[in-house]
Backbone as numpy.savetxt, mean C-alpha at the origin, in Angstrom:
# Nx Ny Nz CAx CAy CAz Cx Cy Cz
-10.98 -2.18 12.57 -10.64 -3.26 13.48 -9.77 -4.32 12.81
-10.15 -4.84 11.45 -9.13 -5.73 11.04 -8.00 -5.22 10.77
-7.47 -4.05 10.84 -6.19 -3.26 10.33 -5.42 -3.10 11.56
-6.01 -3.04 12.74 -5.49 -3.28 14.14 -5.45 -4.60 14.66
-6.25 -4.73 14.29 -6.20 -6.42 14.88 -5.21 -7.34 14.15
-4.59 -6.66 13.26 -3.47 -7.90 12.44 -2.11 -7.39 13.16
-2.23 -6.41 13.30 -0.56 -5.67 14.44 -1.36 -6.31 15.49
-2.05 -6.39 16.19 -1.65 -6.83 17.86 -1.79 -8.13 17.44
-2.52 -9.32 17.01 -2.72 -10.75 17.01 -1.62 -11.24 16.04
-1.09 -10.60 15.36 -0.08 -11.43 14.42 -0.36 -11.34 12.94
0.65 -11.84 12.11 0.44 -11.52 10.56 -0.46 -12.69 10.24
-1.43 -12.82 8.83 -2.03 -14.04 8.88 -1.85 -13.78 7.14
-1.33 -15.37 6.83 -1.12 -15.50 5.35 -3.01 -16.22 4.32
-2.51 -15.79 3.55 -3.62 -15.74 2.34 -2.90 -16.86 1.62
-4.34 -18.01 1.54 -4.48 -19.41 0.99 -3.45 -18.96 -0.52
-2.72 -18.95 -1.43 -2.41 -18.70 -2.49 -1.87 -17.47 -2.50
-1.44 -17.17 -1.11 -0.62 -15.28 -1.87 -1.79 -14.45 -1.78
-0.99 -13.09 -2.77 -2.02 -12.02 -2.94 -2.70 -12.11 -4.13
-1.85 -13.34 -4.96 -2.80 -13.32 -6.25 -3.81 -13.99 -6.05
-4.25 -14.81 -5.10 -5.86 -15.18 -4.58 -6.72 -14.18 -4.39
-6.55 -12.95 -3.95 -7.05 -11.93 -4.12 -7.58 -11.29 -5.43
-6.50 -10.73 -6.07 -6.45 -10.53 -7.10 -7.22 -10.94 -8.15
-6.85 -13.09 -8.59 -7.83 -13.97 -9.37 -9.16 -13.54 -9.08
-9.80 -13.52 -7.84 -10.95 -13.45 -7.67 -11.82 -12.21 -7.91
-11.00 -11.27 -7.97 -11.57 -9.67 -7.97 -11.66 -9.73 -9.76
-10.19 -10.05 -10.33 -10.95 -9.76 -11.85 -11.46 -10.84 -12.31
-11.70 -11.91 -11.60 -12.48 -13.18 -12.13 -14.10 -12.56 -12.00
-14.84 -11.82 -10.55 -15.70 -11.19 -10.45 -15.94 -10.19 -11.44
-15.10 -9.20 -11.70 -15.41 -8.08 -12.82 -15.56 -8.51 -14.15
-14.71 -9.41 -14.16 -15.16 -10.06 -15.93 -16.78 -10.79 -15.74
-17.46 -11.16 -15.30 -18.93 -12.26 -14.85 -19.46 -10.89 -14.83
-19.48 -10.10 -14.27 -20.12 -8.57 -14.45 -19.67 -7.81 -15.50
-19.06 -8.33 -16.62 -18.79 -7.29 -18.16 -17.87 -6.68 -17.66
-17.12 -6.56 -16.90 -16.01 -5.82 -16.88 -15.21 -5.67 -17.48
-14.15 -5.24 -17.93 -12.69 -5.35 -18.93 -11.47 -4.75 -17.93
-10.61 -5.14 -17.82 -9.20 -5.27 -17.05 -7.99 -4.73 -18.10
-7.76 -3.56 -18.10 -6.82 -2.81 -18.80 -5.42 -2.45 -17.90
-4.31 -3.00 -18.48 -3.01 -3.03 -17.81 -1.90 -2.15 -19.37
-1.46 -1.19 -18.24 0.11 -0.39 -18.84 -1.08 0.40 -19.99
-2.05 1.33 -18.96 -3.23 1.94 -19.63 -3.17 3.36 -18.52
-1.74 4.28 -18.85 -2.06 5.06 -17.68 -3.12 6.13 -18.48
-3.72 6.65 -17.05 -5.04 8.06 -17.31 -4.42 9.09 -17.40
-4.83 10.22 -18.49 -4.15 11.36 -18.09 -4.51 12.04 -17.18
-6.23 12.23 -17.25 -7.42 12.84 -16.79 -8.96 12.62 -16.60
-9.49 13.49 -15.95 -10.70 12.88 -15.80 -11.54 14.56 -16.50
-12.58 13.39 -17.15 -13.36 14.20 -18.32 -14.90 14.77 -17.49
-15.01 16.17 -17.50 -16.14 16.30 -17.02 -17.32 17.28 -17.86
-18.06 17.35 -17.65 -19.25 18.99 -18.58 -20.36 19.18 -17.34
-20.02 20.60 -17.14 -20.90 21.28 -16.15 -20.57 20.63 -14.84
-21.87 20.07 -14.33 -21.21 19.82 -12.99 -21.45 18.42 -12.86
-20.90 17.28 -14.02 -21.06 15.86 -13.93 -20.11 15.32 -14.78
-19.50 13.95 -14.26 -17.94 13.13 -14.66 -18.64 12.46 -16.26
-18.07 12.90 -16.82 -18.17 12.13 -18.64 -17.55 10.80 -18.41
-16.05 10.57 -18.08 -15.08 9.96 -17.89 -14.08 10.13 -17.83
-13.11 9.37 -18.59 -11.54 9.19 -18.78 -10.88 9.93 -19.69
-9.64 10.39 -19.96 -8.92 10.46 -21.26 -7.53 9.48 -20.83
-6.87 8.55 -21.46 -6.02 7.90 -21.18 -4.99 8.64 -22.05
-3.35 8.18 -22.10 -2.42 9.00 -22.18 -2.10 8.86 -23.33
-2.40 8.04 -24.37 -2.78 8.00 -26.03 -3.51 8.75 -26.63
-4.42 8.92 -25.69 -5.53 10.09 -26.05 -6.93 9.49 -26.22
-7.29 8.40 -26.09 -8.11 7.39 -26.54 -9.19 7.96 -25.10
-10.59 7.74 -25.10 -11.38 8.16 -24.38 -12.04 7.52 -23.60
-12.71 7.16 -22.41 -13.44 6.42 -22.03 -14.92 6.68 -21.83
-15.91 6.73 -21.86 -17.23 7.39 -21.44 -17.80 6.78 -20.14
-17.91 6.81 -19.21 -18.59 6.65 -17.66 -19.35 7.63 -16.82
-20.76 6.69 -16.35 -21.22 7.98 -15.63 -20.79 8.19 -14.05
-19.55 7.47 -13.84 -19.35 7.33 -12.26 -17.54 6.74 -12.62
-16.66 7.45 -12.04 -15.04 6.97 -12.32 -14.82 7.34 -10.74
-14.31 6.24 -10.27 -13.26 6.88 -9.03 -12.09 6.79 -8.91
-11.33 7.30 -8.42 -9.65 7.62 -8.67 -9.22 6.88 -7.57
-8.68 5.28 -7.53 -8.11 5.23 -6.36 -6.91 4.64 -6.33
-6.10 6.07 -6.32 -4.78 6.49 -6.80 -3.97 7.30 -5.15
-3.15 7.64 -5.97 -2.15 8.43 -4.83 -2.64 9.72 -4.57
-3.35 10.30 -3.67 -4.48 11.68 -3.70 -3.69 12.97 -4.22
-2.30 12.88 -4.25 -1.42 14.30 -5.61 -1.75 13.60 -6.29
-1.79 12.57 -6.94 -1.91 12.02 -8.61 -3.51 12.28 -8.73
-4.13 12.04 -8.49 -5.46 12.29 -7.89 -6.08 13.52 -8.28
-5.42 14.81 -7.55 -5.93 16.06 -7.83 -5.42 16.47 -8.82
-3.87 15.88 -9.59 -3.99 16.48 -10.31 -4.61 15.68 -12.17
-5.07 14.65 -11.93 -5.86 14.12 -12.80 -7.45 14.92 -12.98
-7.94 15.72 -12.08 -9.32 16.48 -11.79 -8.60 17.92 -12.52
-10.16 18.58 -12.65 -10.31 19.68 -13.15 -9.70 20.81 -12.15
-8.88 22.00 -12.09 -8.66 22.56 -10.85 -9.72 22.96 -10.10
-10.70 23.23 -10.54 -11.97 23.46 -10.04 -12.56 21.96 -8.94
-12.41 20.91 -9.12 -12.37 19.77 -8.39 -12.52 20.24 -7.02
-11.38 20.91 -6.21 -11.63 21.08 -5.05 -10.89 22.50 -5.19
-10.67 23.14 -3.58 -10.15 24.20 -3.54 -9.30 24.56 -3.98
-8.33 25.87 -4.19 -7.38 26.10 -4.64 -6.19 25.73 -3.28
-6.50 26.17 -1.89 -6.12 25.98 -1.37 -5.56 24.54 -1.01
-6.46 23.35 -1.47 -6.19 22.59 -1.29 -5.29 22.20 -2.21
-5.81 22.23 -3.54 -4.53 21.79 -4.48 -3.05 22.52 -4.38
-2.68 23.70 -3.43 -1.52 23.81 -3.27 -0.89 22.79 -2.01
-2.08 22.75 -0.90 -1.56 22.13 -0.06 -0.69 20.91 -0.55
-1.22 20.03 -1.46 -1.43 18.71 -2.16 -0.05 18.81 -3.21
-0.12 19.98 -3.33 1.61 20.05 -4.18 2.75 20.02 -3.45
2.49 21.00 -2.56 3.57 21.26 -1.30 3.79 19.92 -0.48
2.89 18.87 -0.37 2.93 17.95 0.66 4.20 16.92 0.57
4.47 16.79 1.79 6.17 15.34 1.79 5.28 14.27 1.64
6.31 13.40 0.69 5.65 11.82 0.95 6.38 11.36 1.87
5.22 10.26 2.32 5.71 9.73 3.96 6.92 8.76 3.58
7.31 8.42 4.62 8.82 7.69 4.71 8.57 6.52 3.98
9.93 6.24 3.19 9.61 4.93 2.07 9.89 4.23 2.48
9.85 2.61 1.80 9.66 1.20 2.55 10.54 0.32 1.75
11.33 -0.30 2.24 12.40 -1.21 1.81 12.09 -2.67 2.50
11.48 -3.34 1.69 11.10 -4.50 2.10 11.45 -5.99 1.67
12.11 -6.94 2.66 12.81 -7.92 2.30 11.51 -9.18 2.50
12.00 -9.86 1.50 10.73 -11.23 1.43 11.96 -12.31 1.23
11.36 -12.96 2.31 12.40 -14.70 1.74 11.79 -15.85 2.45
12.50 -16.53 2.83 11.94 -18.42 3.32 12.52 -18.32 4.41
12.28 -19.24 5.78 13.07 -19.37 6.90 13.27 -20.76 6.88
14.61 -21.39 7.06 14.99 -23.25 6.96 14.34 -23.98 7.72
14.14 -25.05 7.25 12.68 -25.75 8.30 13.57 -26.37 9.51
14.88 -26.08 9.42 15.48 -26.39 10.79 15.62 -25.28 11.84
14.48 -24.23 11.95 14.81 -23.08 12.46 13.81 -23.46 13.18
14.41 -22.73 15.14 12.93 -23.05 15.89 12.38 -22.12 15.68
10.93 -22.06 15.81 10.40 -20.32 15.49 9.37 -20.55 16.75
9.47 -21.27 17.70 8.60 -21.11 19.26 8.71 -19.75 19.30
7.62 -19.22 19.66 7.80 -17.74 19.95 7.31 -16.60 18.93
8.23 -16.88 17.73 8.41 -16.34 16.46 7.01 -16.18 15.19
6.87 -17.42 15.02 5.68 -17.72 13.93 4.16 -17.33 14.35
3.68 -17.01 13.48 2.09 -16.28 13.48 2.68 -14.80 14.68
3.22 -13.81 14.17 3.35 -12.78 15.23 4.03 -11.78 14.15
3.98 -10.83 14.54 4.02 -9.61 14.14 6.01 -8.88 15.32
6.78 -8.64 14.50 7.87 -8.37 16.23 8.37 -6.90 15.35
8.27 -5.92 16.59 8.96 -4.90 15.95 10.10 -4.58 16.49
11.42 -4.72 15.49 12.91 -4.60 15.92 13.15 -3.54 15.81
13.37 -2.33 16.49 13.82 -1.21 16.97 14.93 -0.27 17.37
15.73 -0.15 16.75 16.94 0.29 17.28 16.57 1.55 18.38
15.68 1.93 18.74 15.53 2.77 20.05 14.51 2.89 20.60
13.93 3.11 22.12 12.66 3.13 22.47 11.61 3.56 21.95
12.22 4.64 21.48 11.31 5.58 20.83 11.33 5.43 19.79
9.59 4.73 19.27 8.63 3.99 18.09 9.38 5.04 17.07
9.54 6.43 16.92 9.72 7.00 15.97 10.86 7.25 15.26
11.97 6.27 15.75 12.97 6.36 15.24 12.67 5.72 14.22
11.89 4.38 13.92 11.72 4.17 12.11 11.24 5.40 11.47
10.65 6.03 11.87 10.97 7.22 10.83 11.55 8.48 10.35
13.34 7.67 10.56 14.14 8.49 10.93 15.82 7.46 10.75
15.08 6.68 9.26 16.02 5.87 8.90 17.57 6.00 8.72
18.38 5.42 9.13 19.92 5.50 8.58 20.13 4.39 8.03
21.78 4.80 7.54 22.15 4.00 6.43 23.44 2.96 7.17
23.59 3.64 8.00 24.95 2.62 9.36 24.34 1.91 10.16
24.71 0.41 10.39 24.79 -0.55 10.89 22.84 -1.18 11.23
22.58 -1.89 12.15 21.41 -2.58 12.61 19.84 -1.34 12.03
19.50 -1.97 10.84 17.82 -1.38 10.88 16.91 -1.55 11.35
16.44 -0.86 11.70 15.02 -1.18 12.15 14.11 -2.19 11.40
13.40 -2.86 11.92 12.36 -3.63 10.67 11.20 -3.98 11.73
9.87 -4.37 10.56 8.75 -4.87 11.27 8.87 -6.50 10.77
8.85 -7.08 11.41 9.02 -8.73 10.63 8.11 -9.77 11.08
7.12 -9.66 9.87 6.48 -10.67 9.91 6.65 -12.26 9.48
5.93 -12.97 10.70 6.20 -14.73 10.08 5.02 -15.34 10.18
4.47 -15.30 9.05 2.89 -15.85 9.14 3.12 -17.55 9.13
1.49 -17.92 9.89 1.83 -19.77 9.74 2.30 -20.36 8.81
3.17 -20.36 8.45 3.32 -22.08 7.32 2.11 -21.99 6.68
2.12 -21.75 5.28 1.34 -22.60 4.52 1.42 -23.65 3.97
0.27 -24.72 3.59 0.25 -25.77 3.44 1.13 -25.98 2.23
1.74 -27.07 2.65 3.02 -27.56 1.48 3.75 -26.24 1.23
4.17 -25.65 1.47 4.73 -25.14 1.40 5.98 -24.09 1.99
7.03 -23.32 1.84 8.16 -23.34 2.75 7.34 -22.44 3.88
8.32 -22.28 4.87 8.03 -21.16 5.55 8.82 -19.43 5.14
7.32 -18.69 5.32 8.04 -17.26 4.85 8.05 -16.40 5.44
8.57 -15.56 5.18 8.68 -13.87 6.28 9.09 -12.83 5.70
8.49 -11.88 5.85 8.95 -10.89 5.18 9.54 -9.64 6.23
10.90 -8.57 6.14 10.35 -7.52 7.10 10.61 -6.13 6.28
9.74 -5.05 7.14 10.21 -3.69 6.58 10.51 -3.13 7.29
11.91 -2.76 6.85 12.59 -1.67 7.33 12.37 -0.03 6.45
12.34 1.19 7.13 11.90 2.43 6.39 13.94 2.71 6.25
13.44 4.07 4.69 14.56 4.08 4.06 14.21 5.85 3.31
15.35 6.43 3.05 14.91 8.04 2.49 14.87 7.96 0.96
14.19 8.59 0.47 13.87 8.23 -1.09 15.06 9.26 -1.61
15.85 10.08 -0.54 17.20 10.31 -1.40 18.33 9.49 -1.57
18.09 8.18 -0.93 18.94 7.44 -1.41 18.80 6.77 -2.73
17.84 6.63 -3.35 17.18 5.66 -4.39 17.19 6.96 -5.47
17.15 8.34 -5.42 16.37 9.24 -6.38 18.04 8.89 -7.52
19.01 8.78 -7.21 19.59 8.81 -8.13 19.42 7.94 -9.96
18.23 7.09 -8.99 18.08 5.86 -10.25 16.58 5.95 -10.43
16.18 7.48 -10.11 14.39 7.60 -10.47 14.02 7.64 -11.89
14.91 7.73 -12.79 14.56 7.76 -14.30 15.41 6.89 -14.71
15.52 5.19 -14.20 15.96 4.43 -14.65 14.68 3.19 -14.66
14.97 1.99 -15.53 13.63 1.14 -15.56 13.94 0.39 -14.48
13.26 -0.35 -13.96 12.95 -1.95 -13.64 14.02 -2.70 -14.54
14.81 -3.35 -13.36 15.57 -4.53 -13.89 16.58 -4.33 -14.73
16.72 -3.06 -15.21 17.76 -2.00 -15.58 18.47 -1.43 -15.41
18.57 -1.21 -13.68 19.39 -0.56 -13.06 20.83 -0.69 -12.84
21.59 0.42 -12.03 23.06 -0.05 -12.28 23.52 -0.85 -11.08
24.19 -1.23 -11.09 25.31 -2.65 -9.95 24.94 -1.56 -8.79
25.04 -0.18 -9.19 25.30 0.76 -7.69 24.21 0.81 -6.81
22.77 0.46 -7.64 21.53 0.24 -7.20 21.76 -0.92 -6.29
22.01 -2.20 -6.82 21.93 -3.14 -6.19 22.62 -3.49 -5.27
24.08 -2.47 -5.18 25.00 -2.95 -3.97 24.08 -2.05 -2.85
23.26 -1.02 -2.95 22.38 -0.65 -1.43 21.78 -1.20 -1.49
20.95 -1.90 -2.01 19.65 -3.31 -1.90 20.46 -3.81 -0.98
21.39 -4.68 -1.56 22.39 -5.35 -0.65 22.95 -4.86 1.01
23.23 -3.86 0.66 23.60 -3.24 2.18 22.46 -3.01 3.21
21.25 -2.50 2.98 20.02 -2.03 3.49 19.41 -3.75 4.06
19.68 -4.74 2.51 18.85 -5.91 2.70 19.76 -6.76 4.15
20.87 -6.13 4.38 22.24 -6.61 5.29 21.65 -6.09 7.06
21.64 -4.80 7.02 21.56 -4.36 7.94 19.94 -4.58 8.66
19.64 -5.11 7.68 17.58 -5.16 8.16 18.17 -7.07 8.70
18.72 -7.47 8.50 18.98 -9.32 8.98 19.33 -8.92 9.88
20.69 -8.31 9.87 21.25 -8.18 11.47 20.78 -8.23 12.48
19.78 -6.46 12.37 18.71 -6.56 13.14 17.93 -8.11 13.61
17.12 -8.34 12.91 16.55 -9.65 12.87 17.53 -10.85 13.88
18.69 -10.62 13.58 19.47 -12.09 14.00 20.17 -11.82 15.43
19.94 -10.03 15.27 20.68 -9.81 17.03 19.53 -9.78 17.77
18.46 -9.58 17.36 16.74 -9.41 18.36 16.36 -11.22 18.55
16.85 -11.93 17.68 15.86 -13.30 17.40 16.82 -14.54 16.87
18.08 -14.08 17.75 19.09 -15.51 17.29 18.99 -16.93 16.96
18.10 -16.82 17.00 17.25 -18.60 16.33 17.16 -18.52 15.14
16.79 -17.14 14.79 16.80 -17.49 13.18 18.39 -16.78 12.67
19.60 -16.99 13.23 20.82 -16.07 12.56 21.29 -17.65 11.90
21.59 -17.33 10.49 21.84 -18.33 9.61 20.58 -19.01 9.28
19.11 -18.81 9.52 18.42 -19.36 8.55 17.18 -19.19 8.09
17.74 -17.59 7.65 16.93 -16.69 6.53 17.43 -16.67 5.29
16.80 -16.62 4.17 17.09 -16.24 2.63 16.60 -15.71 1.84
17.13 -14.39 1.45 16.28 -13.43 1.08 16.06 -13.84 -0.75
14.74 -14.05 -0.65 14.18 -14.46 -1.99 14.42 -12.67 -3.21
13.31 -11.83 -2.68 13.60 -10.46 -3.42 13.61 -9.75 -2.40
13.71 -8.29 -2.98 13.50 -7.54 -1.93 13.08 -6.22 -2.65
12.21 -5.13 -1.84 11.86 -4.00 -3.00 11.79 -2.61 -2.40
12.17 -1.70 -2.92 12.35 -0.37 -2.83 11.47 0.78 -3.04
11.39 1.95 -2.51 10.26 3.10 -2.91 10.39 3.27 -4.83
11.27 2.67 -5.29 10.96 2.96 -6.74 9.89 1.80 -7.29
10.22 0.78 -6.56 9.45 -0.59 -6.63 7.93 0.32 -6.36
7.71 0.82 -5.24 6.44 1.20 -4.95 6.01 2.30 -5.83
6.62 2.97 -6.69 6.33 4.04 -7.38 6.24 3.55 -8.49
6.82 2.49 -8.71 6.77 2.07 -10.19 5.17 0.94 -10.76
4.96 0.32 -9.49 3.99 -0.34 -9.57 2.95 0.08 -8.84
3.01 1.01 -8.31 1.58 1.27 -7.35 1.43 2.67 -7.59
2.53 3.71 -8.58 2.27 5.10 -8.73 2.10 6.04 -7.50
2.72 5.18 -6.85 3.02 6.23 -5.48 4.53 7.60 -5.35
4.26 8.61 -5.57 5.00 9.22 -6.23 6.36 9.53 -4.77
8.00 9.23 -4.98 8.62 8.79 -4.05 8.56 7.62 -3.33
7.59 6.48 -3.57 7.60 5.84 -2.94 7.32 5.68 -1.21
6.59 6.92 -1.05 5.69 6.47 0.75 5.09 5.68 0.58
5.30 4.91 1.72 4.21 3.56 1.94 2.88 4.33 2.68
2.74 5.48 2.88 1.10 5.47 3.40 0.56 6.52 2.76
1.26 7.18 1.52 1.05 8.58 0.59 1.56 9.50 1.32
0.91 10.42 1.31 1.38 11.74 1.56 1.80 11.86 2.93
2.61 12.22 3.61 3.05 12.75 5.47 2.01 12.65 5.84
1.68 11.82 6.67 0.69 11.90 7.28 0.94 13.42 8.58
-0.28 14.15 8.62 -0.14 15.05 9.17 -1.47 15.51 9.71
-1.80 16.66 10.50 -2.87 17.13 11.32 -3.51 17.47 9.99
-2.70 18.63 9.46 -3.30 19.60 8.66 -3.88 19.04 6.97
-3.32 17.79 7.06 -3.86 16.77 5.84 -4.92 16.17 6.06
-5.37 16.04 7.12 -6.91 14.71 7.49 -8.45 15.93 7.26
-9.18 14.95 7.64 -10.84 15.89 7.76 -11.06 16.72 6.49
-11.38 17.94 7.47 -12.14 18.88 5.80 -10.81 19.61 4.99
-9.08 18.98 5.68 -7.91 19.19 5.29 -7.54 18.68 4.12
-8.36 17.26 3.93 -7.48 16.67 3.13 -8.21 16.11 1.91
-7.98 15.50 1.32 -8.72 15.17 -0.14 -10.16 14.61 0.04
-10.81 14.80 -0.25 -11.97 14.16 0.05 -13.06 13.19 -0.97
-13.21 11.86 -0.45 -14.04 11.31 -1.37 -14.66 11.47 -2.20
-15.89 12.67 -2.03 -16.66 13.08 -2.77 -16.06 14.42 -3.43
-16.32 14.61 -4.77 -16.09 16.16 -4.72 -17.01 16.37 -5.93
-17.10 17.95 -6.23 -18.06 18.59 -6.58 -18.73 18.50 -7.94
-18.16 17.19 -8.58 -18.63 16.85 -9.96 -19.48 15.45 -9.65
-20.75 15.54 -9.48 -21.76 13.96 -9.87 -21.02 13.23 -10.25
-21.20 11.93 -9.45 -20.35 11.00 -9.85 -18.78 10.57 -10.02
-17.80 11.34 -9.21 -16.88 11.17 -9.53 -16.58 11.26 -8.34
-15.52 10.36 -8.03 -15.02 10.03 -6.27 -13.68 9.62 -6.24
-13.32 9.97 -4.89 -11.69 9.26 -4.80 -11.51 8.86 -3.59
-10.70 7.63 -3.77 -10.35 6.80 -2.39 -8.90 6.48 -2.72
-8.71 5.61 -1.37 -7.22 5.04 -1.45 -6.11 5.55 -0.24
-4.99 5.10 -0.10 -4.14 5.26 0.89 -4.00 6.60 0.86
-3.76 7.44 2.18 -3.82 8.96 2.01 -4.86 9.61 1.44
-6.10 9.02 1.50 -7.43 9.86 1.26 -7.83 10.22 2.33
-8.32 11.04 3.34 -9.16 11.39 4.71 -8.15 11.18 5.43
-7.55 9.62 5.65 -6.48 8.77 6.56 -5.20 8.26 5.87
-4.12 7.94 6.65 -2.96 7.24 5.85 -3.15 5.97 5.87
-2.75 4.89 4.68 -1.90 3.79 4.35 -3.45 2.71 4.80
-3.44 2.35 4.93 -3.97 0.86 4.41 -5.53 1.42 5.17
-5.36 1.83 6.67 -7.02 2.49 7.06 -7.33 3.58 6.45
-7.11 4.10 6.10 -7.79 5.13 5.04 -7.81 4.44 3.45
-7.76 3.53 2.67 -8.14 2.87 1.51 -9.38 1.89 2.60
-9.24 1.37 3.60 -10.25 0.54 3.73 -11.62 1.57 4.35
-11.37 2.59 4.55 -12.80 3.87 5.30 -12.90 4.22 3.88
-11.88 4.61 3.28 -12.79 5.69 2.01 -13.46 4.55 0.64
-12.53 3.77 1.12 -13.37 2.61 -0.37 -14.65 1.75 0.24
-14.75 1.82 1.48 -16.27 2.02 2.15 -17.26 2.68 2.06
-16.21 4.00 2.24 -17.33 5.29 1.99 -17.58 5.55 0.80
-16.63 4.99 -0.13 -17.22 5.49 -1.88 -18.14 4.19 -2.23
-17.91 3.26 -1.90 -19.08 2.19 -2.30 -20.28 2.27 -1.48
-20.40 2.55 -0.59 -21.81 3.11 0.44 -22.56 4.35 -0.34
-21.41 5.56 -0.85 -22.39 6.35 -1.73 -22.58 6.26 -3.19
-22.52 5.32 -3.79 -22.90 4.50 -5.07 -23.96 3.60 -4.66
-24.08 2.39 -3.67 -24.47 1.44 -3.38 -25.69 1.89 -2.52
-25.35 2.95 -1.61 -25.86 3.12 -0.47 -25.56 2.67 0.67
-25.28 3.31 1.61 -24.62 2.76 3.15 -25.46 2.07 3.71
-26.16 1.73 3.87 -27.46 1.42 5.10 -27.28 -0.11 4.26
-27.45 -0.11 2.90 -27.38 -1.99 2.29 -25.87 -2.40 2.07
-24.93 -1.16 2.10 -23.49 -1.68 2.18 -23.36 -2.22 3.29
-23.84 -1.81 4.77 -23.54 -2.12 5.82 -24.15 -3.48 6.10
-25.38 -3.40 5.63 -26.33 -4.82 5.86 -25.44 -6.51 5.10
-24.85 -6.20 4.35 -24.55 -6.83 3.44 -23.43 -7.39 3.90
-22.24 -6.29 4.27 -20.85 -6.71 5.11 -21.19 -7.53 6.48
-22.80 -6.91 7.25 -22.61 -7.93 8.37 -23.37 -9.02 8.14
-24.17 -9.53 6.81 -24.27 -10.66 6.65 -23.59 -11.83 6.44
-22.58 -11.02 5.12 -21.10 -12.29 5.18 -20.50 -12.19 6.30
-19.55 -11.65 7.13 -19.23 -11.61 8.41 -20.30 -12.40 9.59
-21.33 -12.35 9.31 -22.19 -13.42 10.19 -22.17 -15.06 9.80
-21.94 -14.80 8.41 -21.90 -16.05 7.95 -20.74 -17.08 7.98
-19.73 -15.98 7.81 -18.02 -16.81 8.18 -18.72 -17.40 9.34
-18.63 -16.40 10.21 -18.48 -16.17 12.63 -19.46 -17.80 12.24
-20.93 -18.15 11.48 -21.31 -19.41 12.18 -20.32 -20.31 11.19
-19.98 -20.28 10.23 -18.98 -21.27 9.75 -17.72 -21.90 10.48
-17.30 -21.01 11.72 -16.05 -21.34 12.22 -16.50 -21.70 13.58
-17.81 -21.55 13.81 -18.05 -21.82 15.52 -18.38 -23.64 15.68
């Protein structure tokens, strides 16, 4: 419901960004002994008989755990597991699979002389054709498609918006074995063109704001591959497809004690399937029946805080 309810009611911004998120999650894991390891990739996951040991990281250095969950890109995923992990069938499926359409996404400020009646706290999807599925079915000539969000104003601060327009990861593969911030001028003149044709859009759907947008950054399926290990850069993992979901597709649990996987493209694509399976993997650690009790206590507790 909250993953639907933010497309029909509008985008809603977070007090401090996403690093309010973030602060608080490893501010929590450190108060619980945790440790926070960054530019620490895994090679694999360590198992004996039919229960998870842990980690091996890509130095070779080891981890020992009686419970690891992978919540990764579900190909990176299977192939971090033993082949034995799940079927054979499945791990070909999981090789063979397209990643879903990549995401080219512009972030900037809107001028506080812009009216946004209409505009602000809303969600607008600009379309170059009736048919929803032409974003996934990006070109590279003239007006893009984009989803463009303009969340309220935060306090003191400018107004922002971000939109995404979808994009083919054969345009970008030429610079897949290049770094971050490294790239060549040729990279950046399609940033430029893509970041061009996604305004247009914007300024021929919503002429109030033509002349007063400014695109702060903007980021690409290598952006998403590079920082989120999404391999091509799909924004929801793997194609979403029939033959990928249910007893099709990767599944939370699998056949080693203790060892689980969640995340975008686990069971479901892109953001509802990380929020069902990282439910369902903390319900079977935690237990469901006090996971559930627990979520509708805080949720009861906001609902009387705001009434």
């Amino acid at each position: 419901a909250p993953v639907v309810g933010s497309a029909v009611e509008g985008p809603h911004y977070i007090n401090g960004g996403g690093d309010a998120i973030t602060t608080r999650l490893v501010d929590r894991l450190k108060q619980l002994g945790g440790e926070l390891r960054l530019r620490a990739p895994v090679k694999c996951v360590l198992v004996e008989e039919d229960v998870v040991r842990g980690i091996e990281f890509s130095d070779g250095e080891t981890l020992h755990a009686d419970e690891v969950i992978l919540a990764v890109h579900p190909k990176i995923a299977v192939d971090m597991m033993p082949e034995d992990a799940y079927r054979a069938v499945l791990r070909k499926r999981m090789a063979a699979a397209k990643a879903c359409v990549g995401a080219f996404v512009v972030y900037g400020t809107v001028d506080a002389s812009a009216d946004l009646n209409g505009i602000a706290g809303r969600n607008h999807y600009l379309l170059r054709d009736d048919d929803p599925d032409c974003f996934y079915a990006p070109q590279l000539d003239g007006p893009a498609d984009a989803i463009l969000n303009v969340p309220p104003r935060a306090d003191n601060g400018p107004q922002l918006f971000s939109a995404m327009g979808s994009v083919r990861w054969e345009w970008f593969a030429p610079w897949e074995n290049t770094r971050t911030l490294k790239r060549a001028a040729e990279y950046k003149n399609l940033k430029a063109r893509i970041a061009g044709n996604i305004l247009t859009m914007i300024e021929q759907r919503l002429p109030q704001l033509a002349g007063k947008l400014t695109i702060v950054e903007t980021s690409t399926p290598l952006t998403l591959r590079d920082y989120a290990g999404y391999p091509q850069g799909g924004i929801y993992g793997n194609q979403p497809s029939l033959g990928a979901q249910g007893r099709n597709g990767v599944r939370r649990r699998t056949r080693y004690r203790g060892l689980y996987v969640t995340g975008a493209g686990t069971g479901t694509p892109g953001v509802l399937g990380a929020c069902v399976t990282g439910f369902g993997v903390a319900g079977a650690i935690l237990g469901t029946d006090a996971l559930i009790n627990e979520v509708r206590s805080q949720t009861d507790d906001a609902a009387h805080k705001h009434s």
